[in-house]
Phi, psi and omega in degrees: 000346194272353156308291191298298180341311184300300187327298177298324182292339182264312191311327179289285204319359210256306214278311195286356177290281201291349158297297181303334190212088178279338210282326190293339167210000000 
């Protein structure tokens, strides 16, 4: 379970990295 966990936690950083810097994407 400690997969999934890793999976959600990148996934927020990926959406809030592309909130601070939309021009990147």
């Amino acid at each position: 379970m400690w997969f999934l966990a890793v999976v959600i936690v990148m996934l927020i950083v990926y959406l809030v990295y592309a909130l601070i810097n939309p021009e990147k994407f």
